[in-house]
Every structure is written in structure tokens, then in C-alpha cells.
C-alpha positions as CSV (number, residue, x, y, z in Angstrom):
1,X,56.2,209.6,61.0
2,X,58.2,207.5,58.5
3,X,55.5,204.9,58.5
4,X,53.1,207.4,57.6
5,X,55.1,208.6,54.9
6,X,55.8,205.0,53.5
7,X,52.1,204.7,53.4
8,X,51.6,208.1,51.5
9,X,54.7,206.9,49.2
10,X,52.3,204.1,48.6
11,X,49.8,205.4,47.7
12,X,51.2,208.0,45.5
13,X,50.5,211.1,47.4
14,X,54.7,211.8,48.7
15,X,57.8,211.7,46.4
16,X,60.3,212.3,49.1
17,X,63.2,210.6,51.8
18,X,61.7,208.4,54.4
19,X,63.0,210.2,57.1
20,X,60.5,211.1,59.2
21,X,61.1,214.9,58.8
22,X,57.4,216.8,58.3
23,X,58.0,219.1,55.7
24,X,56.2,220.7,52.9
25,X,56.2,217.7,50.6
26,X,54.7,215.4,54.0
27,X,51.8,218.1,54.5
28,X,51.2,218.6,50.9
29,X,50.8,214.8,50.3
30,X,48.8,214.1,53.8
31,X,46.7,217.2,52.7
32,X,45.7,214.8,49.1
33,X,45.9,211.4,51.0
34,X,42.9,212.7,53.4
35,X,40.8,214.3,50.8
36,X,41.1,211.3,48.5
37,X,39.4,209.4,51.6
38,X,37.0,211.6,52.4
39,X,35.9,212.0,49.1
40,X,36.1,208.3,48.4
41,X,34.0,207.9,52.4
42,X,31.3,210.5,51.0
43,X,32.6,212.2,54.5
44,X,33.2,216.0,55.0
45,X,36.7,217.4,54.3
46,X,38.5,219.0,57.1
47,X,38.4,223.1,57.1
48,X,39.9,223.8,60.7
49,X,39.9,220.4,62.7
50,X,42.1,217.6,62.9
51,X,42.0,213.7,61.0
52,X,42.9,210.6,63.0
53,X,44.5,208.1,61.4
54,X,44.8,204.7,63.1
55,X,48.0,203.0,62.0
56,X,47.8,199.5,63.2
57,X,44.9,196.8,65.0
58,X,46.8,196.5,68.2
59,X,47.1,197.6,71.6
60,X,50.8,198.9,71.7
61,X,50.6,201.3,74.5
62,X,52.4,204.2,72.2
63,X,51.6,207.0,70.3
64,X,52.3,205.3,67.1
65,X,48.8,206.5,65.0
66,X,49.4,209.8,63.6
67,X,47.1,213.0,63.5
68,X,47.0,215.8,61.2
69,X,46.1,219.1,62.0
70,X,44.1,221.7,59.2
71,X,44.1,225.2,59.4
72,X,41.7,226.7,56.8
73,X,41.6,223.5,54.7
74,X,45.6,223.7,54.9
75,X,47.2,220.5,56.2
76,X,49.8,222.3,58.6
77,X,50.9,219.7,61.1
78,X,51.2,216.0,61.3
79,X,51.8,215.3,64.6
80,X,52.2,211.4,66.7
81,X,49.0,210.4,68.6
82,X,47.6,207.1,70.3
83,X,43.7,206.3,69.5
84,X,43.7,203.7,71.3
85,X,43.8,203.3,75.1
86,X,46.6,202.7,77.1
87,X,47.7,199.7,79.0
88,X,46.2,201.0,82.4
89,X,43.0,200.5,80.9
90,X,43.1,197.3,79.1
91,X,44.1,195.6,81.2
92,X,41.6,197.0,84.4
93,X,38.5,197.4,81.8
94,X,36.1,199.5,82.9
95,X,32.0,198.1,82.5
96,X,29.5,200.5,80.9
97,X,26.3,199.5,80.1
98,X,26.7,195.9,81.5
99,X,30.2,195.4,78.8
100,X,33.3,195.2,80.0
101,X,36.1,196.1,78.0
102,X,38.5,199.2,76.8
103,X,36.9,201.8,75.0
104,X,37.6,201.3,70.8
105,X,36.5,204.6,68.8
106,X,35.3,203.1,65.3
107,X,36.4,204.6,61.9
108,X,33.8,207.5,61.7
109,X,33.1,210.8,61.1
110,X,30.5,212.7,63.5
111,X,29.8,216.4,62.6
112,X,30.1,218.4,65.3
113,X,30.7,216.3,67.8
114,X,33.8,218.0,70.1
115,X,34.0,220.7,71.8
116,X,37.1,223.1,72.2
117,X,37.3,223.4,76.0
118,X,39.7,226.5,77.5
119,X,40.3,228.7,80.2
120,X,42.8,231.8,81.2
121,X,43.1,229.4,84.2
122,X,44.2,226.0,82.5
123,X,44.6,224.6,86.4
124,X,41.3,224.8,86.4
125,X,41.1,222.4,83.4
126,X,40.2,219.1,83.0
127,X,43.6,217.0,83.4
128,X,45.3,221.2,83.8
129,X,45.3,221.9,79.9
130,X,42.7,222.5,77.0
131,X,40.8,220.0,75.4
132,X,37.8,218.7,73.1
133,X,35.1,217.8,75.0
134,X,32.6,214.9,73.2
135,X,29.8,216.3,72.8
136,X,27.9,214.4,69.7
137,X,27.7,210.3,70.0
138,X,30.3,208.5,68.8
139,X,30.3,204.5,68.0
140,X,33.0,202.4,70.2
141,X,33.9,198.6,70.7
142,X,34.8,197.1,73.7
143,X,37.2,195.2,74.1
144,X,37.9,193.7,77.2
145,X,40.1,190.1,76.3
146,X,43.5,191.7,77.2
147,X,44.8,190.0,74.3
148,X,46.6,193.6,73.1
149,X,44.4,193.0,69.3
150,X,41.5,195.4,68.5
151,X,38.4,193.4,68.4
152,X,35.3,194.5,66.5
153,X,32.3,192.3,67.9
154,X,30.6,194.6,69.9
155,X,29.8,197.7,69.0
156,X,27.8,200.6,71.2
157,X,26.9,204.0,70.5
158,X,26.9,206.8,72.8
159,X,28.0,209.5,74.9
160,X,31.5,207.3,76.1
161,X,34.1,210.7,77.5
162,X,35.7,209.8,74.1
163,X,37.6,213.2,74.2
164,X,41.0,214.7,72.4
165,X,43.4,215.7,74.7
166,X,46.9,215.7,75.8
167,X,49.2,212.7,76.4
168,X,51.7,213.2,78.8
169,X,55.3,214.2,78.9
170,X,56.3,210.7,78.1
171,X,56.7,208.4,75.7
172,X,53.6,205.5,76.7
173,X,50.3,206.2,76.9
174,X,49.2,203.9,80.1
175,X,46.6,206.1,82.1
176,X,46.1,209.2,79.6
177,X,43.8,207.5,77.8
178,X,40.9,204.8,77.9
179,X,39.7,205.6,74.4
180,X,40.5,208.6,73.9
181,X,42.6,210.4,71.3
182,X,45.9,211.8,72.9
183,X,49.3,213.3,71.7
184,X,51.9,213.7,73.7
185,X,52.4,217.4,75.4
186,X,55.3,218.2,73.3
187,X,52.7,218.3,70.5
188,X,49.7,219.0,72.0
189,X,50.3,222.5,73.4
190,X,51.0,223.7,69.4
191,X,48.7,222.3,67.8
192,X,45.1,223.6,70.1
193,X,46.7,227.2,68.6
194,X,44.2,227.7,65.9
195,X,40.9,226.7,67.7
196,X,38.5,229.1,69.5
197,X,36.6,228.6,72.9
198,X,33.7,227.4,72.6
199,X,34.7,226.3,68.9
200,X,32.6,222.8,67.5
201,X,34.9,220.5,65.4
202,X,34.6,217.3,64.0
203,X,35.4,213.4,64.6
204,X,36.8,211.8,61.8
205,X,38.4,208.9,62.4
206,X,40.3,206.8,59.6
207,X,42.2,203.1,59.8
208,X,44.8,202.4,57.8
């Protein structure tokens, strides 16, 4: 959290302590950072969906990217996410399509592309909980060189399982995710609240 608000200190958009604390000033500045990028990406705002925003090139095995949640074009929650996959999966690389290598969602937006997934049963669930099922095609590297840096060389498009979901009740990613976008259970639980069953939402991916 006080990395992201360095970076909307930066860029103008936050006035206050670097503390890490999500308040008004924090959702009120991520709210203007995002537009100013979609608008400057020609890409849809958010209305109720959540934007990823991918702090750093590297394979840490954290959640150290940060998502933020909208609620009726109101930037409500920022909340601590991975978008990258965990160690489990980088370093056993699964092979799809004849490449070898983790899963690496792009920067992109994709209208419509996730499904909210629910059920009075959550058991019954994918992984036991609510999720965003992909639904649209997405582009992803693969990376598969272990090396822990995000390389973009090849690039695939397709429907890859890259869903949103929860991360665990720890503090590493390893095994929740292979490409996916995760936040940790502590988060996760709040911030599926606003969406619907059934409801469509988008991918929008940015990199810092």
C-alpha cells in the first residue's frame, strides 16, 4: 500500500502521509490515477469492476501488486493482490499449446471477459469460495526460464483459466495461482460484496 501511494504521490494524484493507511484521500487519488490511464489507454473506465495494477517485472511470490475495487464508478477499496503466479508454478511450468512456461496476463483490457461465479453452497465452489470465471480471451506470456523476471517474448492468446480469485490465508502466493489474479482471503471475502451472480465484468490490467 505505501508503494502505491508513493506512486500516486508521484504522479500527483495523493497529497497525503505515506503510511499505508487506505483512506479517503488514497481512494480519491486511485479513483483519478486510473481514469487518467484509461483515458490516456482509449480503454473503458471502470463502473462496478476491479483494476489490476502490476507493481513490479518480477516473480516475488507475494501479493505485492495492488487492486482496486469500483462500486458505481466510486473507487471504494484498494486492496493487496499477486498477478503473477506463484512459486509452485514457475518453477514446475505447465506446457500449453506446445510452450512451456508460467502463465503472464499482458497489460489489457477485455470487455466482458469474467464471470462472477457463486453459490448458497460455496463448498460446492471452485477452490470453496466465489470467483470470476474467464470467459472472453485474454493475451498471456509464458515464461518458463525460472529466472523470477517477467519475460515478454512470447505471447499467446486464448482461453488460459486466467481467473480472479482468492489467495489464501497466508502471506505467499505459491499454489493459488499460475496466472491468475489472487488477493489474499482477508481481502477477498469483502470485496466480491457488490457483484451479482451471473454478473459479466471486465479485465483491465495495468503495469506500472
Amino acid at each position: 500500500m505505501k508503494h502505491f501511494q508513493q506512486l500516486l504521490k508521484n504522479k500527483g494524484f495523493y497529497s497525503g502521509a505515506i503510511d499505508g493507511l487506505i483512506g479517503p484521500l488514497s481512494l480519491a487519488g486511485a479513483k483519478q490515477y486510473i481514469d487518467s490511464e484509461m483515458d490516456k489507454r482509449g480503454w473503458v473506465k471502470p463502473v462496478t469492476d476491479f483494476v489490476w495494477v502490476r507493481m513490479a517485472q518480477t516473480f516475488d511470490n507475494k501479493f505485492n501488486d495492488v487492486v482496486i475495487r469500483f462500486n458505481n464508478r466510486v473507487a471504494d477499496m484498494i486492496l493487496p493482490c499477486s498477478t503473477l503466479a506463484g512459486d509452485y508454478w514457475i518453477f514446475n511450468p505447465v506446457t500449453v499449446g506446445g510452450i512451456t512456461g508460467a502463465a503472464v496476463a499482458c497489460e489489457q483490457q477485455v470487455i466482458g471477459s469474467h464471470r462472477f461465479t457463486t453459490s448458497a453452497n460455496w463448498k460446492s465452489l471452485w477452490l470453496g469460495a466465489p470467483y470470476f470465471y474467464q470467459e472472453g480471451a485474454i493475451e498471456v506470456f509464458r515464461d518458463g526460464n525460472k529466472d523470477r523476471k517477467v519475460d515478454k517474448v512470447v505471447k499467446t492468446r486464448g482461453y488460459y483459466g486466467i481467473n480472479f480469485h482468492r489467495g489464501g490465508l497466508g502471506s505467499i502466493v505459491d499454489q493459488w495461482s499460475a496466472g491468475c489474479m489472487v488477493v489474499p482471503d482477508s481481502r477477498w471475502f469483502d470485496a466480491i460484496k457488490v457483484f451479482k451472480a451471473n454478473q459479466l465484468i471486465n479485465f483491465t490490467l495495468i503495469e506500472i
